[in-house]
C-alpha positions as CSV (number, residue, x, y, z in Angstrom):
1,X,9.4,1.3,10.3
2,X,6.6,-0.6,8.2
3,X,5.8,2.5,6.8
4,X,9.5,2.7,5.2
5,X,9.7,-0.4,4.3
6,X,6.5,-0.4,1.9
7,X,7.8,2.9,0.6
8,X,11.0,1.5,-0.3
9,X,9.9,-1.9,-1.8
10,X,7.3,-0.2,-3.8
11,X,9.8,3.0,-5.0
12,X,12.5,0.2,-6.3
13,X,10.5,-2.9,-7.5
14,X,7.5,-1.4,-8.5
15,X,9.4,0.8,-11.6
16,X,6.2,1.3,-13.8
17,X,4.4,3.5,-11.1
18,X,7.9,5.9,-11.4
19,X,7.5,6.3,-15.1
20,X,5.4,9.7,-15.3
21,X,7.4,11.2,-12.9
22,X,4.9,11.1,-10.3
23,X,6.8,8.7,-8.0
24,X,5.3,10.4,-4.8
25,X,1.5,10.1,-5.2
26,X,2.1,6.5,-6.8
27,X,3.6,5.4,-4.1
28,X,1.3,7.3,-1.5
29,X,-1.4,5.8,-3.3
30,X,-0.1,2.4,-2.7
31,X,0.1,2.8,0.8
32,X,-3.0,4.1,1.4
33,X,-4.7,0.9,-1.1
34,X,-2.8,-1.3,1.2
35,X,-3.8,-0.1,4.8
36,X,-7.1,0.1,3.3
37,X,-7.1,-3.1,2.3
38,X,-5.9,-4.5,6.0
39,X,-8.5,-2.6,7.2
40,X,-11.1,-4.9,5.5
41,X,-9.4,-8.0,6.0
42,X,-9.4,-7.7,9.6
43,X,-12.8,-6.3,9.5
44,X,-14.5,-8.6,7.3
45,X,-12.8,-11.6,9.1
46,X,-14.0,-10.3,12.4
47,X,-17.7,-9.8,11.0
48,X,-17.4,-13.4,9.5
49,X,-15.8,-15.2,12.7
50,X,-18.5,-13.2,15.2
């Protein structure tokens, strides 16, 4: 369900990453910056808090 929902908001308000016609890897990209970026921040906070 999240998974949708980031592919949707990023495929209609995101418009610039559509431009070269390479819609699906931009948005793939995206997903994968953004789980990879969770990743860290729970991570990192963990490491911080320990």
């Amino acid at each position: 369900m999240l998974k949708t929902m980031i592919f949707v908001q990023v495929e209609e308000l995101i418009p610039e990453s559509q431009t070269e016609g390479n819609t699906d890897l931009a948005t793939m990209s995206f997903m994968v910056g953004f789980v990879i970026k969770m990743i860290l921040d729970v991570a990192l906070r963990y490491i911080i808090n320990k």
